[in-house]
C-alpha distance (Angstrom), angle and dihedral (degrees) to the residues before:
residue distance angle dihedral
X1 . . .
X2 4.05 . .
X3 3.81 107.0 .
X4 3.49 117.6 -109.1
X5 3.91 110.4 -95.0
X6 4.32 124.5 -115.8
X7 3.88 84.0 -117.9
X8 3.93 118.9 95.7
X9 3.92 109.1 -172.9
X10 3.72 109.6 -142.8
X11 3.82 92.9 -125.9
X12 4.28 135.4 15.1
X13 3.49 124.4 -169.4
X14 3.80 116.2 -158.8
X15 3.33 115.3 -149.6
X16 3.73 132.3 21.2
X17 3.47 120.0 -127.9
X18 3.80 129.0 130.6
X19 3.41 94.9 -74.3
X20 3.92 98.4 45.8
X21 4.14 92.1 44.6
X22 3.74 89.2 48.4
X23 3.72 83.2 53.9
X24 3.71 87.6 56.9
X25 3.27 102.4 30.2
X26 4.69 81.7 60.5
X27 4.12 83.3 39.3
X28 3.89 92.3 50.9
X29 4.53 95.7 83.0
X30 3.95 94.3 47.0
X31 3.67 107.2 104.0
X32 3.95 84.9 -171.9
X33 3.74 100.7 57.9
X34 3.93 119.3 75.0
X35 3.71 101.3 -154.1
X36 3.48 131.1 -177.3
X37 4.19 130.0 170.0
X38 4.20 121.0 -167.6
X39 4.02 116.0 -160.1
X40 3.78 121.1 177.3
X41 3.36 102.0 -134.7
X42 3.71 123.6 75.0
X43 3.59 102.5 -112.8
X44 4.27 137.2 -5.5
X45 3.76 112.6 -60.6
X46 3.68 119.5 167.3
X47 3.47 119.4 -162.7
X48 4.11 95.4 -46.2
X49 4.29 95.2 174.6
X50 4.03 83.4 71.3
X51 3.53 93.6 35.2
X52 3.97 82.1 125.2
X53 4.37 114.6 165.8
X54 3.51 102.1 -118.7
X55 3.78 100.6 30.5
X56 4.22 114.7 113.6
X57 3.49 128.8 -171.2
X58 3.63 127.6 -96.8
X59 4.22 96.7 -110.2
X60 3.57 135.7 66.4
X61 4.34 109.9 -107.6
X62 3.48 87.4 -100.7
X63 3.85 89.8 77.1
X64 4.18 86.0 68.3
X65 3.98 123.0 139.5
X66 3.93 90.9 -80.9
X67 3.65 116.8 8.3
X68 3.66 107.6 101.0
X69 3.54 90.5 44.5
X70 3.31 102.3 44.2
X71 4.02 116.8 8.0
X72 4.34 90.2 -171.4
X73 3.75 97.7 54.3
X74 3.61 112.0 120.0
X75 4.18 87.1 -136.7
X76 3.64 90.2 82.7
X77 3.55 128.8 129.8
X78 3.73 89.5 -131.7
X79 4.18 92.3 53.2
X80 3.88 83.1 47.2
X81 3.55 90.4 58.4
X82 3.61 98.8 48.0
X83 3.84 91.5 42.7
X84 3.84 88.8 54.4
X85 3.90 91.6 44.1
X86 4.11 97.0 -113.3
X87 3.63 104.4 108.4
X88 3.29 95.5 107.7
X89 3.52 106.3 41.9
X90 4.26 90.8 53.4
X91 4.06 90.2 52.8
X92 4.08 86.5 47.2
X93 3.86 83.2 51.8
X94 3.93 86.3 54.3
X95 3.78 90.1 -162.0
X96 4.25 111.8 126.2
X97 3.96 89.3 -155.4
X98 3.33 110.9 84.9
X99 3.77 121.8 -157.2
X100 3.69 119.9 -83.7
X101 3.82 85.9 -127.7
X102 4.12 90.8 42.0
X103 3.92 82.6 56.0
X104 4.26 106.3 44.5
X105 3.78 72.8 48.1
X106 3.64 97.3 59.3
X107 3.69 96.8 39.5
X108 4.01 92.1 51.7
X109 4.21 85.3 54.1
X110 3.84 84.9 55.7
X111 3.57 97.9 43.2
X112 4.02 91.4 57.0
X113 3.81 99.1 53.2
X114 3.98 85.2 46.4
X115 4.24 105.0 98.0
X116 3.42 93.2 -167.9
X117 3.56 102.0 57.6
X118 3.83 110.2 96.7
X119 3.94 127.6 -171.7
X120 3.34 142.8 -156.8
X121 3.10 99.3 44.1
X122 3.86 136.1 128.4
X123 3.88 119.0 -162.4
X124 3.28 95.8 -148.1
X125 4.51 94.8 174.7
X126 3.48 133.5 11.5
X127 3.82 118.5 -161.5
X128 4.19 140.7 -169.9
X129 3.93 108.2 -121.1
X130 4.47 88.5 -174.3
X131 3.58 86.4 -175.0
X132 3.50 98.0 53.5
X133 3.93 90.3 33.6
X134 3.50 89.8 -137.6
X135 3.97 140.4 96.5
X136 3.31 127.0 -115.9
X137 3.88 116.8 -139.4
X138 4.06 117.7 -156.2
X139 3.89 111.6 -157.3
X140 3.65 122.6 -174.2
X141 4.04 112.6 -145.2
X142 3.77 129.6 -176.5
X143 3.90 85.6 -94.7
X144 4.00 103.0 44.4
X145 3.20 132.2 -68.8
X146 3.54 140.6 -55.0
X147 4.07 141.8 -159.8
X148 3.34 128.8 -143.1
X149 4.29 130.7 -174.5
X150 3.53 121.0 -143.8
X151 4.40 128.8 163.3
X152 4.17 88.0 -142.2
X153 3.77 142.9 32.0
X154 3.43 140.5 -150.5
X155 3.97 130.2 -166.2
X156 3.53 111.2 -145.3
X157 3.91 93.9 153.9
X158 3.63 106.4 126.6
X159 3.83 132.8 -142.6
X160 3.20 134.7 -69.5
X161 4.04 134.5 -122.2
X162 3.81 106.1 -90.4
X163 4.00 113.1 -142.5
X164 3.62 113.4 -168.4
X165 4.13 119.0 -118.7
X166 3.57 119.8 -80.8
X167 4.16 92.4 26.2
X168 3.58 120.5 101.6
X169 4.14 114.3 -164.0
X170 3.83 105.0 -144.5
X171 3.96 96.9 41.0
X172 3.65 93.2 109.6
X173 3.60 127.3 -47.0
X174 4.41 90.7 -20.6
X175 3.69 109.4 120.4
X176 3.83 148.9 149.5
X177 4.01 125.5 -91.5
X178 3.93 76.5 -122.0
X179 3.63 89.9 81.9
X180 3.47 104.1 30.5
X181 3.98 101.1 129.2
X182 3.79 104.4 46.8
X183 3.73 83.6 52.0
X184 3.92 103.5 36.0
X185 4.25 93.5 96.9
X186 3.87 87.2 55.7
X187 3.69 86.7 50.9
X188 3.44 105.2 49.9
X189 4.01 89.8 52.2
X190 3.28 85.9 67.2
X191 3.70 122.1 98.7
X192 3.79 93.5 -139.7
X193 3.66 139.6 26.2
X194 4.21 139.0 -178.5
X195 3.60 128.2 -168.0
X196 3.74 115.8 -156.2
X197 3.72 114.4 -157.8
X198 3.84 137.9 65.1
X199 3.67 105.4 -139.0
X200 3.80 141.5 89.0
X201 4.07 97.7 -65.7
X202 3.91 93.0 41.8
X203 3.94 89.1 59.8
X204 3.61 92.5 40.9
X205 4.15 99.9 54.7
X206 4.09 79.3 39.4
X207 3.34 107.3 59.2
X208 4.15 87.5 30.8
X209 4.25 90.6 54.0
X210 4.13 84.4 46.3
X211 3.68 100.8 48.1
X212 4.28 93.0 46.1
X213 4.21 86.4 43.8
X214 3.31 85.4 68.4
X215 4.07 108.8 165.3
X216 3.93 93.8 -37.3
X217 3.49 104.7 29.7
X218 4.19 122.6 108.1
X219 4.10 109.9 -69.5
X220 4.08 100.6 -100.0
X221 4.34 112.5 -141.0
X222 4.19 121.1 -172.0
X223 3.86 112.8 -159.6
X224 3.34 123.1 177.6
X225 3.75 138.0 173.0
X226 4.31 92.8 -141.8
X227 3.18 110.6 106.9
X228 4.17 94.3 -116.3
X229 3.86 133.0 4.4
X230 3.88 83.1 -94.8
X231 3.98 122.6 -166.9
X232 4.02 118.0 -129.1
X233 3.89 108.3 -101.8
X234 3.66 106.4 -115.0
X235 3.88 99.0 169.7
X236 3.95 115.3 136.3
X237 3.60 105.7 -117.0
X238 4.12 89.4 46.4
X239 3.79 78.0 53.2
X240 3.18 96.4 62.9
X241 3.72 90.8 61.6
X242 4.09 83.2 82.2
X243 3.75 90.7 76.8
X244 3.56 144.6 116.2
X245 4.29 86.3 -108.4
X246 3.32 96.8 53.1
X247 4.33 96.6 43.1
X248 4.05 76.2 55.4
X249 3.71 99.5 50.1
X250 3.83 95.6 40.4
X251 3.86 94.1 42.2
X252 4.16 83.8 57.0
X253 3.32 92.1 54.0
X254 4.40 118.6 88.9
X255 3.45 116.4 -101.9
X256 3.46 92.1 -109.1
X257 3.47 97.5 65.0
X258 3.67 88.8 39.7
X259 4.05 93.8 57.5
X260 3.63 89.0 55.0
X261 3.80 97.6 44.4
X262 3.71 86.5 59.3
X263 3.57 97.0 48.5
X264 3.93 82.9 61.0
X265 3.89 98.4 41.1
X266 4.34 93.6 72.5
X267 3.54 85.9 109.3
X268 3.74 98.1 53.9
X269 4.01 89.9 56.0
X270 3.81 106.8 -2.9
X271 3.56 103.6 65.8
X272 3.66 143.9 87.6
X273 3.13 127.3 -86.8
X274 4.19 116.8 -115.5
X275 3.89 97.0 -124.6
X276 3.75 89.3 52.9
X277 4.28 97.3 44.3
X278 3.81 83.5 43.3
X279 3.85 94.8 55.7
X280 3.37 97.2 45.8
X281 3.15 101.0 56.2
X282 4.29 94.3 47.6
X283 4.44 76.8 45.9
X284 4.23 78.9 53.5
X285 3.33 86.4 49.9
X286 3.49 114.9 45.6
X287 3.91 85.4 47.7
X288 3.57 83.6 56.1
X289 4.08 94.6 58.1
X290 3.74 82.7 55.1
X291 3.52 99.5 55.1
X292 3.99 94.3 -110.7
X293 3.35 117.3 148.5
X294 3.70 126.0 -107.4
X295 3.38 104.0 -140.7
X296 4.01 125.1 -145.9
X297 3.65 117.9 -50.4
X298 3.69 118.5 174.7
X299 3.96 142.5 153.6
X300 3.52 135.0 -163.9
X301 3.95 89.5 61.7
X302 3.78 128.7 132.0
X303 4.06 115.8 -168.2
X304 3.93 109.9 -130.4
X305 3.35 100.4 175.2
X306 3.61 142.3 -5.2
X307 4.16 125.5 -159.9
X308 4.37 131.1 -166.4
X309 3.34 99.5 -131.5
X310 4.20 92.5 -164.2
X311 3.97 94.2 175.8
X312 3.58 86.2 60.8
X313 3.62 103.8 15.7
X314 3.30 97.9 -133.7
X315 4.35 129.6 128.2
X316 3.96 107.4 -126.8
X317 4.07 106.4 -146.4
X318 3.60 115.2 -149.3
X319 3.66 102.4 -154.7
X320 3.72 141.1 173.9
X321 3.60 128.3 -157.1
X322 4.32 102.4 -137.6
X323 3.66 95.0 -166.7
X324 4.04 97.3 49.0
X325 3.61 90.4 24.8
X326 3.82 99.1 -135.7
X327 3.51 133.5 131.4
X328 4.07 123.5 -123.0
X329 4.02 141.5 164.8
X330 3.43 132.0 -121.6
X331 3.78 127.4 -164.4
X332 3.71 118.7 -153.3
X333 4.12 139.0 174.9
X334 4.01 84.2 -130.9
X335 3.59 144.1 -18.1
X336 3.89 128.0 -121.3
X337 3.69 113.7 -166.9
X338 3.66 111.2 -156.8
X339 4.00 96.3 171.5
X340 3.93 101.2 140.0
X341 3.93 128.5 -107.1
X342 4.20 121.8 -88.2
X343 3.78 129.4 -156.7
X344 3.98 117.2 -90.4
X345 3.44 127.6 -166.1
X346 3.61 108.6 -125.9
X347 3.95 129.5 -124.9
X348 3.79 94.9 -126.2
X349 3.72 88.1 72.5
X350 3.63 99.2 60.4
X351 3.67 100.7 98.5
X352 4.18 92.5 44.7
X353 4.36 86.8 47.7
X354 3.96 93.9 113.0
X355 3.60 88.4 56.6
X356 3.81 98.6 59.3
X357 3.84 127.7 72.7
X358 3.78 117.2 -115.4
X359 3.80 123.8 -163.9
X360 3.84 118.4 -147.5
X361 3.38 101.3 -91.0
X362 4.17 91.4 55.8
X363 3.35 103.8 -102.6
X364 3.88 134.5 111.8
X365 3.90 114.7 -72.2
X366 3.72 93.9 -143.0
X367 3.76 116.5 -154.3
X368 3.86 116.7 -131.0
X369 3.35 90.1 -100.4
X370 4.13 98.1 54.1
X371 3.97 94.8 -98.7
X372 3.62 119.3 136.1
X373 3.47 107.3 179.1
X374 4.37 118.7 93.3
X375 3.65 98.7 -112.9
X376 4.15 84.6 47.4
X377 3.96 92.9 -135.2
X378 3.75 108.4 92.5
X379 3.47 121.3 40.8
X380 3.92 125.8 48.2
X381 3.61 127.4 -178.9
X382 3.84 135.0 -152.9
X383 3.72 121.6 -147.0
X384 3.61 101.3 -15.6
X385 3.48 90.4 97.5
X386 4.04 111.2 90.3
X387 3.47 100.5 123.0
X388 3.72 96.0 53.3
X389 3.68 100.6 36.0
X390 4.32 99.7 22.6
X391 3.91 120.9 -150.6
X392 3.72 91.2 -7.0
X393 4.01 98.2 84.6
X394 3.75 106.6 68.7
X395 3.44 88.8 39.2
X396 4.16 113.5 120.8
X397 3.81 91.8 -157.4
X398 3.56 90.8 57.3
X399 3.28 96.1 48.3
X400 3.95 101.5 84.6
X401 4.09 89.7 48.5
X402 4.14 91.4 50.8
X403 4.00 81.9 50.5
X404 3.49 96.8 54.1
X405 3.86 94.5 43.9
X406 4.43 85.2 53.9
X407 4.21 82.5 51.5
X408 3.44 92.1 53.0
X409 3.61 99.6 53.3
X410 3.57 97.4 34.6
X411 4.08 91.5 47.3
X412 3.77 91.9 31.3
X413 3.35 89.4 -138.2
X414 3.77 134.3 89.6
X415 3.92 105.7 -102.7
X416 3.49 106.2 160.7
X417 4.26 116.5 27.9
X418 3.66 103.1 -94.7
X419 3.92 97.9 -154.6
X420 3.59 113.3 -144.4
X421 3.45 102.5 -158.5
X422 4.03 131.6 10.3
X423 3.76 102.0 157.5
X424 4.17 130.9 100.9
X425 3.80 93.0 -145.0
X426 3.75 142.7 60.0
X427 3.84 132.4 -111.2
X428 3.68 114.8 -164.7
X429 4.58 121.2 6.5
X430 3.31 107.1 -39.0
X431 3.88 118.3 -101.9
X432 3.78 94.8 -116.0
X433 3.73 96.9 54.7
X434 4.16 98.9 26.7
């Protein structure tokens, strides 16, 4: 094992994911902040299994690594454009969502101007030196392993593909949404195929398997346990429910109350988008015209079990209708799970657990201001952070304001404007009458 070096950095970001590089990418100009950001993988990757052609993200450009932090910073997603020569051809297109692949390609331009961004490497433990004041950070390489020191953290790992109990990915053709393309061909020589799920990705690889079936192809189903194939709300005042107000009335709030306001926020940042329900159903129906089959679409369906068959090669569904309350089977060709990604707490922080807060249920008790550690000072985490600050954590747009708060308390200093307020209505009794 390399020794650790004399040099602490004043802040390390594990992980590099949009949120984490925009942290670096707003870090990069301050001559007084040592910052340094370790990501096992050897170079930025976002999400490449859904990496689908014609698939956009969910924001307008605006909500880039930078922007809405800092609207000069050459890490935009406009100056990427011009410095790639396609400025011009997005405004022509006159659409503010840029494509998913358009945007992983725009953060991996970032990422390799960024010199302190380093890959390939796995923290693997991350201790408390008190004496030094500082952690020590063990990352495992192809080579060895390395150490480095830093005074402050910050969790930028990402979340995980969530598989629902009793359903094992890998036990024949069963797997996540996550790795949908390297595993589509093998799909579509099936003769049958079910996507679970009722968000974004689920109508994506749906309408995708349907329009390469074509008339021969394997019959595609959707079941979902929602209620409705329901469209994300994307009306302006429910907008302004991702705002710096609203991340201070819901983090007030117990966690009770905040477990069950999630639970009725999917629409706000689980749904689908309108385009995309709209399309599928004209895809639906031009199949239709032809005489192709629809397949089996259904809602109001929970998965309780699922079963490789390999004598017949088959996936047998256990499913259960929640609104009649009665069980049924389903028999599919394969099984693609697209049921979302959840926080995890990572193994690295097992020696450093005493110094973070916990809530009851187990999970981080994230400060206001993103820290998880007790004395609310050292550790910081990125979109792991639902159930303390709701719909607000995944979201790219807010991504640039949660950075700026982290600067601020690591810098003590305000580097970036930290706007206090930006919406037109009131969450909570207003001040003047409370």
């Amino acid at each position: 094992m390399a020794a650790a070096t004399g040099r602490v950095h004043d802040l390390l970001g594990i992980g590099i994911g949009p949120f984490n590089l925009g942290l670096a990418c707003l870090a990069a100009p301050l001559e007084d902040l040592d910052a340094v950001f370790l990501d096992a993988r050897e170079g930025f990757d976002w999400h490449p299994g859904l990496m689908l052609e014609d698939a956009t993200i969910q924001v307008p450009f605006l909500a880039d690594l930078v922007t809405l932090a800092d609207p000069t910073s050459p890490w935009s997603f406009l100056n990427y454009l011009k410095r790639t020569g396609r400025l011009y051809p997005f405004y022509i297109r006159e659409d503010f969502n840029p494509l998913r692949a358009e945007y992983s390609a725009y953060c991996r331009w970032a990422s390799e101007r960024l010199e302190s961004l380093h890959w390939g490497r796995e923290v693997v433990a991350v201790e408390r030196d008190a004496a030094a004041d500082a952690y020590t950070v063990t990352a495992r390489t192809r080579t060895g392993t390395e150490q480095w020191r830093t005074r402050r953290l910050v969790l930028g790992v990402g979340t995980v593909p969530w598989v629902p109990a009793g359903v094992e990915p890998g036990a024949g053709p069963v797997l996540h949404t996550s790795d949908y393309l390297p595993r589509r061909e093998e799909l579509l020589g099936r003769e049958s195929v079910t996507v679970l799920g009722s968000g974004q990705s689920a109508a994506e690889v749906y309408r995708d398997l349907l329009e390469r079936a074509g008339a021969d192809g394997p019959r595609v189903d959707w079941i979902t346990r929602s209620p409705r194939f329901f469209p994300m709300e994307y009306t302006k005042l429910t907008l302004e429910m991702t705002s710096p107000e609203y991340v201070d009335h819901f983090h007030g709030l117990d966690r009770h109350r905040r477990d069950r306001l999630n639970r009725e926020h999917t629409t706000l940042y689980k749904g689908i988008s309108a385009d995309l329900v709209n399309g599928i159903n004209e895809l639906l129906y031009r199949r239709s015209v032809h005489g192709h089959p629809a397949g089996l679409l259904t809602t109001n369906t929970s998965l309780t079990g699922a079963r490789w068959d390999a004598a017949a090669g088959t996936v047998e569904l256990a499913l259960r209708d929640d609104e009649l309350e009665r069980c049924w089977r389903h028999t599919t060709g394969a099984l693609v799970l697209a049921t979302g990604y959840r926080p995890e707490v990572p193994a690295f922080l097992d020696p450093v657990r005493e110094e973070i807060a916990w809530d009851a249920a187990g999970r981080y008790d994230v400060s206001r201001d993103y820290a998880i550690d007790r004395e609310r000072s050292r550790i910081w985490v990125q979109n792991a952070e639902v159930h303390t600050h709701g719909l607000t954590a995944p979201d790219l747009g807010m991504g640039a304001y949660r950075n700026s708060v982290i600067l601020r308390a690591v810098t003590g200093r305000e580097v970036y404007p930290v706007e206090p307020a930006i919406a037109f209505q009131t969450f909570g009794i207003p001040q003047e009458t409370a």
